[in-house]
C-alpha positions as CSV (number, residue, x, y, z in Angstrom):
1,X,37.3,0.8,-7.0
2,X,36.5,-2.7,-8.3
3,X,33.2,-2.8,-6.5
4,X,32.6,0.6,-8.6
5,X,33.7,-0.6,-12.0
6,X,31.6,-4.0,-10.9
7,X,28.8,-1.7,-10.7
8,X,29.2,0.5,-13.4
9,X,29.5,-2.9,-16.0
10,X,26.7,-4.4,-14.6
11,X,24.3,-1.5,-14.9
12,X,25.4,-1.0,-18.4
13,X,25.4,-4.9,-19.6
14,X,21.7,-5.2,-17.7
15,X,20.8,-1.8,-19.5
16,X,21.5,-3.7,-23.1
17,X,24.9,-2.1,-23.2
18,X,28.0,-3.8,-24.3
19,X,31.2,-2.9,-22.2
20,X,35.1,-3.0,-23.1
21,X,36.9,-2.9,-19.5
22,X,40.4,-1.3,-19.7
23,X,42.8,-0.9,-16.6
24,X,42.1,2.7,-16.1
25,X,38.7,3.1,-18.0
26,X,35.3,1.8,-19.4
27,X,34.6,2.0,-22.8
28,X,30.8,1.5,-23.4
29,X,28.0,1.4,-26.3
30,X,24.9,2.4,-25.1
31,X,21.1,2.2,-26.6
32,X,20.1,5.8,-27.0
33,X,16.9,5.7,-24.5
34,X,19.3,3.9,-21.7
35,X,21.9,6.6,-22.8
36,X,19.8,9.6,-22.2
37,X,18.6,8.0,-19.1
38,X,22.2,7.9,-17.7
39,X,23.1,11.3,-18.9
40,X,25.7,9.7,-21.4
41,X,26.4,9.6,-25.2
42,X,25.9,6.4,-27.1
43,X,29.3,5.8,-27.0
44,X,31.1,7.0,-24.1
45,X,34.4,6.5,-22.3
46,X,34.1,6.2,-18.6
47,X,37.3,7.0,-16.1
48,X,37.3,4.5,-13.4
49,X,41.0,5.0,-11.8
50,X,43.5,7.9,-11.5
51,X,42.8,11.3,-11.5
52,X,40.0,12.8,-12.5
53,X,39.5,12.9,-16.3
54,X,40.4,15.8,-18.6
55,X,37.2,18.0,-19.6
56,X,35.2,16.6,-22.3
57,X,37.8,13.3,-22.8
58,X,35.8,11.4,-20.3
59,X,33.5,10.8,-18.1
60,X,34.3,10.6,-14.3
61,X,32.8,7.2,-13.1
62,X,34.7,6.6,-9.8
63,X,33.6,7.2,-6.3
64,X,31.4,9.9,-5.6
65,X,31.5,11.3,-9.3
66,X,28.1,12.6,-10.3
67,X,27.6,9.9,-12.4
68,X,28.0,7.3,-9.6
69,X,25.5,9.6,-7.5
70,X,22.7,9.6,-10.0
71,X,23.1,5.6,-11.1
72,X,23.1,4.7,-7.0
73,X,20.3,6.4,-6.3
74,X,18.2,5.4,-9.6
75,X,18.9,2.0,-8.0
76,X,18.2,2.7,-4.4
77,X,14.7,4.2,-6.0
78,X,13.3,1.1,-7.5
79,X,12.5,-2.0,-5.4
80,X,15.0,-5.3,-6.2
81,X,12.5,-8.0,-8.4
82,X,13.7,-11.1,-8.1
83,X,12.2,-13.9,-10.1
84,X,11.8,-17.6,-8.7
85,X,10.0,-20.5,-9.0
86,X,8.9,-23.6,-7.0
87,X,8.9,-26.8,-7.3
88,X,5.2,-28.9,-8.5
89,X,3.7,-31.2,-6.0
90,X,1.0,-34.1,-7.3
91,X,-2.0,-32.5,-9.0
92,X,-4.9,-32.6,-6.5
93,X,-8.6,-32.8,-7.1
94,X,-11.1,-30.5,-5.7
95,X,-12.4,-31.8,-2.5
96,X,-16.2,-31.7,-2.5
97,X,-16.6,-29.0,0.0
98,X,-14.7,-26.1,-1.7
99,X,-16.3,-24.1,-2.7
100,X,-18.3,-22.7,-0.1
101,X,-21.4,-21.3,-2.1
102,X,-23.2,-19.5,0.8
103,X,-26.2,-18.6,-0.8
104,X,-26.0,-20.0,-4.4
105,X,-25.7,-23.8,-5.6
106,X,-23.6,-25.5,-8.5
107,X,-25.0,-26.6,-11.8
108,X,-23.3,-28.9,-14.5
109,X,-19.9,-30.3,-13.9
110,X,-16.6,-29.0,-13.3
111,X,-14.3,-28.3,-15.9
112,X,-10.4,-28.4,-15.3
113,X,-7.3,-27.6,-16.8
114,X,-3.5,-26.8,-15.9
115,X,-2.6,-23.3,-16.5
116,X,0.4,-20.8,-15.5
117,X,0.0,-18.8,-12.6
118,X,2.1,-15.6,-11.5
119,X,2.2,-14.3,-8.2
120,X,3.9,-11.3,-6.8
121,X,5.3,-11.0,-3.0
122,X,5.7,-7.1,-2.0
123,X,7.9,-6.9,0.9
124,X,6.3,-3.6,2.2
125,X,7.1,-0.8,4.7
126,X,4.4,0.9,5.7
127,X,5.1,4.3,7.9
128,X,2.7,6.3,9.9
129,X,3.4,10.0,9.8
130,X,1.4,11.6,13.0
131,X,2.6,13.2,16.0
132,X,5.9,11.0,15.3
133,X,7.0,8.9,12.8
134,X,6.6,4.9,12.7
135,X,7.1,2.5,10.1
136,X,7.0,-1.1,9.9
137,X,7.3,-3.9,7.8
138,X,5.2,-6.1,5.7
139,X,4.4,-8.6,3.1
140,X,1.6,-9.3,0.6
141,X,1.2,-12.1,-1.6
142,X,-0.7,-11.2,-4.6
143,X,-2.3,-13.3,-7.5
144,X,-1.7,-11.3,-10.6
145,X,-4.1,-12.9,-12.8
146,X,-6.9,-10.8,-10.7
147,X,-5.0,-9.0,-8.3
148,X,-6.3,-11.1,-5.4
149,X,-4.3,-11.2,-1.7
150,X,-4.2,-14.8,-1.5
151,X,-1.7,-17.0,1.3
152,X,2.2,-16.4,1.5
153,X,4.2,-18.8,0.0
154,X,6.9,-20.8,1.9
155,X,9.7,-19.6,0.2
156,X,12.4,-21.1,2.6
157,X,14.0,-23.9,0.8
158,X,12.1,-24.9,-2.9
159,X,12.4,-21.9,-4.5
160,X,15.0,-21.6,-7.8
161,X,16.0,-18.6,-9.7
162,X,14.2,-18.2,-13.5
163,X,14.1,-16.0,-16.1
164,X,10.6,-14.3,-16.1
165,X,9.4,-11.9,-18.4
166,X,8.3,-8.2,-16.4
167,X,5.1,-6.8,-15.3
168,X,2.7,-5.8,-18.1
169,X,0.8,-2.6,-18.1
170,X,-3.3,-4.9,-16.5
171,X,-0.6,-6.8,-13.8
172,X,1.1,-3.3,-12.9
173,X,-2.7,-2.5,-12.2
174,X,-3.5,-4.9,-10.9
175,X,-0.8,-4.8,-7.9
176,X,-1.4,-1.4,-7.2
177,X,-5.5,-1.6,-6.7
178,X,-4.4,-4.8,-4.3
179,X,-1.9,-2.7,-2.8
180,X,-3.8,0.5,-2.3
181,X,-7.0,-2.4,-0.9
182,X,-4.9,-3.5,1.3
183,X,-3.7,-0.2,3.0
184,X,-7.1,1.2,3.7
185,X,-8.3,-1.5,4.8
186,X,-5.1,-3.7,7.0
187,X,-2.4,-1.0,7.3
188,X,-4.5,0.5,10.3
189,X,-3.8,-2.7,11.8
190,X,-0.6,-3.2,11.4
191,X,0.0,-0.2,13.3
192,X,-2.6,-0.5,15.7
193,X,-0.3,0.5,18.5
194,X,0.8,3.6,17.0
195,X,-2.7,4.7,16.6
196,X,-3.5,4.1,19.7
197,X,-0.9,6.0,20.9
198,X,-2.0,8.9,19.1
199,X,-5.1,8.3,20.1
200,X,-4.1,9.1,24.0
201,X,-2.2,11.9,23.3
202,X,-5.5,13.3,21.4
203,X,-7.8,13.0,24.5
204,X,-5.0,13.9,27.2
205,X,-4.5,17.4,24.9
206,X,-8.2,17.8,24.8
207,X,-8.7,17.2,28.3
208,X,-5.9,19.6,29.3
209,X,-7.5,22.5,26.7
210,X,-10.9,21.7,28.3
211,X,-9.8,22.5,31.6
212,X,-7.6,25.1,30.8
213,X,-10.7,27.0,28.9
214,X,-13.2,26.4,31.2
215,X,-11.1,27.7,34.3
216,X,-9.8,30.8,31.7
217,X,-13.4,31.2,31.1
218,X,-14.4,31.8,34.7
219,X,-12.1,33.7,35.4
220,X,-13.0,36.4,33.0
221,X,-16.8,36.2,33.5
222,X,-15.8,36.9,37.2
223,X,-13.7,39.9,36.1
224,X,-16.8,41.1,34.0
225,X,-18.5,41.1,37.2
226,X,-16.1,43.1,38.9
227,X,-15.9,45.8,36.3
228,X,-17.1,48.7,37.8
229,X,-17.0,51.0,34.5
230,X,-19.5,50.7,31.7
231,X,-16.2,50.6,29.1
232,X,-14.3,48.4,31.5
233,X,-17.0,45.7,31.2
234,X,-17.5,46.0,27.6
235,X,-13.7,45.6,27.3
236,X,-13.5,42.3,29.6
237,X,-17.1,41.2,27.6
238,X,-15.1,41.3,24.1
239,X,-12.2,40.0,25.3
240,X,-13.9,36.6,26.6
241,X,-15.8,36.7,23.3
242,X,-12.3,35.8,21.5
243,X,-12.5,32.5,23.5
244,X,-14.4,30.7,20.9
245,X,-12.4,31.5,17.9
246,X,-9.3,31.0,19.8
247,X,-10.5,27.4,20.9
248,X,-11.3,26.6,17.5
249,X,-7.6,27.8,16.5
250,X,-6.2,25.5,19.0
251,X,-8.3,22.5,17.7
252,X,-7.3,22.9,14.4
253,X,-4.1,23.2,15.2
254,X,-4.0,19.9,17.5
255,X,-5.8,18.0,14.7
256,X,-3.5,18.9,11.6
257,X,-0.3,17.8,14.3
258,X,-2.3,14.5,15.3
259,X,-3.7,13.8,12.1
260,X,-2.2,10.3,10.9
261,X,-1.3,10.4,6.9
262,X,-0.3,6.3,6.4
263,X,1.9,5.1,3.5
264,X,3.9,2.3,2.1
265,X,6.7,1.7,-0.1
266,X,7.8,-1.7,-2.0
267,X,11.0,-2.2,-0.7
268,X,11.9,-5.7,-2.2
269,X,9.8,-8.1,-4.0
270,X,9.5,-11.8,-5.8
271,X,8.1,-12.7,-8.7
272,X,7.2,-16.4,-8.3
273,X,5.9,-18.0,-11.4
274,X,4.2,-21.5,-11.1
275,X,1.5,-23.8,-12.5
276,X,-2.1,-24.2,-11.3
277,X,-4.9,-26.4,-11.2
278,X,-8.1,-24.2,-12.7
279,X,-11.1,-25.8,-11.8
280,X,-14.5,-24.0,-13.3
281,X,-17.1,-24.2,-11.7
282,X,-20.8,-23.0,-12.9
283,X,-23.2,-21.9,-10.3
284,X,-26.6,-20.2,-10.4
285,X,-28.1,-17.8,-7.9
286,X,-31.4,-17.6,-8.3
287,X,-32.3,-17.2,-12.0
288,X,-28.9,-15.9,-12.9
289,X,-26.5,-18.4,-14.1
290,X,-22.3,-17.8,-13.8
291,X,-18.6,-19.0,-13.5
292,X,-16.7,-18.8,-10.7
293,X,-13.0,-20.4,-10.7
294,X,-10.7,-22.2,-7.8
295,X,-6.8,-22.7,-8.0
296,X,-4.9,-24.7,-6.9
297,X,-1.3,-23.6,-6.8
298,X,1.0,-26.7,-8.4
299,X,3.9,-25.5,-5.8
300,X,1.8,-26.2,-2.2
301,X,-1.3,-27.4,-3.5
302,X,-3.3,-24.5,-1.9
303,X,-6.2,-23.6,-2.9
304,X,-7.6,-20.5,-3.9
305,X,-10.9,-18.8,-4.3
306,X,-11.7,-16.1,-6.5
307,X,-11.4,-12.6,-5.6
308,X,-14.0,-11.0,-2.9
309,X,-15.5,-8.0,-5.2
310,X,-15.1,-5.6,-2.6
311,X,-12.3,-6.5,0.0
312,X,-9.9,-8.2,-2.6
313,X,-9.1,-11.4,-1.1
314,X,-9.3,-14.9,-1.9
315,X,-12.3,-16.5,-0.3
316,X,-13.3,-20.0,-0.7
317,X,-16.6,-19.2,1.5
318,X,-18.6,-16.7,-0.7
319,X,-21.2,-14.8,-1.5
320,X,-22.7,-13.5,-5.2
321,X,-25.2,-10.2,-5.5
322,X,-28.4,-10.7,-7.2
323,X,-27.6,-9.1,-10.2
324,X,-24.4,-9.5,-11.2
325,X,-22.8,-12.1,-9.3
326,X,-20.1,-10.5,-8.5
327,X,-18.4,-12.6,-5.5
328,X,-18.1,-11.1,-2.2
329,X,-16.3,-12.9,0.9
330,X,-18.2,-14.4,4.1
331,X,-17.3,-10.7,5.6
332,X,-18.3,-8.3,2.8
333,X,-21.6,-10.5,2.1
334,X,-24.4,-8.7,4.4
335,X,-25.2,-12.0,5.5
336,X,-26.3,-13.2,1.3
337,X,-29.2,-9.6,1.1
338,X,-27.0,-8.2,-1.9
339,X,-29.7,-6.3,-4.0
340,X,-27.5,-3.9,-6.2
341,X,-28.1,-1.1,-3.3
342,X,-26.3,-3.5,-0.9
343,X,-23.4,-5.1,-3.1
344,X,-20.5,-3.1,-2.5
345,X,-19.3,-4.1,-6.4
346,X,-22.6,-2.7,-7.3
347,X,-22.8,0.6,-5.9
348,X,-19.2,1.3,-6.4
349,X,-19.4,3.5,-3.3
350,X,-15.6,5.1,-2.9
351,X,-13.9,3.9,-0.2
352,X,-13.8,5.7,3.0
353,X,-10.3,6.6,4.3
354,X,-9.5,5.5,8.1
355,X,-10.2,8.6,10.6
356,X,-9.0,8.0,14.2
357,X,-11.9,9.4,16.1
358,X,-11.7,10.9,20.2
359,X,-14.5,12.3,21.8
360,X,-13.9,16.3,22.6
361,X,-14.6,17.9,25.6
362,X,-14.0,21.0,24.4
363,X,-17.5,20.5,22.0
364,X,-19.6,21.3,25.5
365,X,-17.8,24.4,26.2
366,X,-19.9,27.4,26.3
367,X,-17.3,30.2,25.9
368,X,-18.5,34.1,25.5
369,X,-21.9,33.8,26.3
370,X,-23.4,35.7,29.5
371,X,-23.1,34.1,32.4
């Protein structure tokens, strides 16, 4: 009962509630938007010992009570934020290699300045839904300023508690485009195995339907031979016509049970909050003048690239298009031949979702036609 009324206090101080505790009950004032949330009047008297409350006197609050059902699982349903920060090391300089400007060159000087930084850590778990269920678990390090995946933090023994102000509505979108980046393009590895797996099963099922169709397929061209009656062999003819459709049945069916549908869920994350070193940096490719930017995080003097235009992540070793300059990593770069019908920023092409592909043996199958 006192890790209930522990609860209940808690959730109603954090809420911007104030709280009067009373052996036997919880007398609380409530901002009206928190109070509809929990289903409560602004003022409300909550019974957290003894028997259960009369009707309309109070509200039952103790364990198991419908209140305590919707609270705990309004908490369960948002991931746990906790705010920290880390400790600055020595400003560094930018060493005279970083950038890596792949096919582009720097002009003027570099400009620098000290700026904050925030950075998000989702602790993910990402679950594979196929022929059976796997999950596993995850973490991304994101840079909210862009949304960027940049390197994890070491987190292990530097880090403090702060009081840091929430997500705004361009970091909120900025975490789910690096989020939803990351999935299409990483998840698949993260659960490599699992794909595999289902992978195997895919080909051993379409093996064993193969077989099984050309063998029932013989079999019934045989016994249209053997008819001996005009009607008996246009029965037996009609009948192994249906083979086709029904193989197509059977292959839909095996692909909606083997198709993979990958998610993931924020289960627990940290908002780390540290200064940076921002060094600006101009650059031209070809006749087209620009700004790109490098970090370097105050807490382990890291640094950071900008944001690949089409993958998401930080790259010190870039790429920019022809027109646009938008920055593209050592991977997404074509090699430097980005003409606005080869940058991926440019063309905007959507983003193909991963497909597990198995080669079908059933797609040679002649079924229903004379023999």
């Amino acid at each position: 009962m006192d890790l209930v009324r522990e609860f209940l206090s808690r959730s109603f101080v954090i809420a911007g509630g104030a709280v009067d505790d009373s052996p036997e009950a919880l007398y609380v004032l409530l901002p009206a938007p928190e109070a509809t949330r929990y289903g409560l009047q602004e003022e409300a008297e909550i019974s957290v010992a003894g028997e259960a409350p009369p009707e309309g006197r109070r509200v039952d609050g103790r364990l198991g009570s419908p209140l305590i059902e919707r609270m705990v699982a309004a908490r369960l349903a948002a991931a746990p934020l906790a705010p920290a920060s880390l400790q600055a090391e020595l400003p560094r300089s930018l060493p005279e290699g970083l950038p890596v400007l792949l096919n582009a060159v720097r002009v003027g000087t570099v400009e620098r300045a000290r700026v904050p930084a925030r950075f998000l850590v989702a602790e993910l778990r990402l679950t594979l839904q196929g022929d059976e269920l796997r999950s596993v678990l995850d973490s991304v390090t994101i840079r909210l300023e862009d949304g960027a995946r940049v390197a994890p933090f070491n987190l292990g023994g530097g880090a403090y508690p702060v009081a840091a102000g929430p997500l705004d509505e361009r970091e909120h979108r900025a975490v789910a485009h690096a989020l939803g980046s990351w999935l299409r393009r990483d998840g698949p590895r993260a659960v490599a195995g699992a794909l595999d797996t289902i992978r195997r099963r895919a080909r051993r099922d379409l093996e064993q339907m193969a077989e099984y169709y050309a063998s029932l397929a013989a079999e019934m061209s045989k016994a249209v031979e053997r008819a001996r009656a005009d009607d008996e062999r246009a029965r037996r003819l009609a009948k192994r016509e249906t083979l086709a459709g029904d193989l197509a049945a059977r292959r839909g069916q095996l692909r909606e049970r083997m198709r993979a549908r990958l998610s993931a869920r924020i289960v627990a994350a940290t908002l780390i909050e540290s200064d940076a070193e921002r060094f600006t940096i101009a650059v031209r490719r070809r006749s087209r003048d620009g700004q790109i930017e490098v970090l370097c995080r105050a807490a382990d003097s890291v640094f950071e690239g900008p944001r690949c235009s089409a993958c998401g992540v930080a790259t010190l070793r870039l790429f920019l298009c022809d027109q646009q300059l938008h920055v593209l990593c050592e991977a997404c770069g074509h090699a430097g031949r980005l003409d606005a019908a080869r940058c991926p920023s440019c063309t905007r092409k959507p983003p193909e979702p991963p497909a597990i592909c198995v080669e079908d043996p059933t797609a040679g199958l002649r079924l229903g036609c004379p023999t």
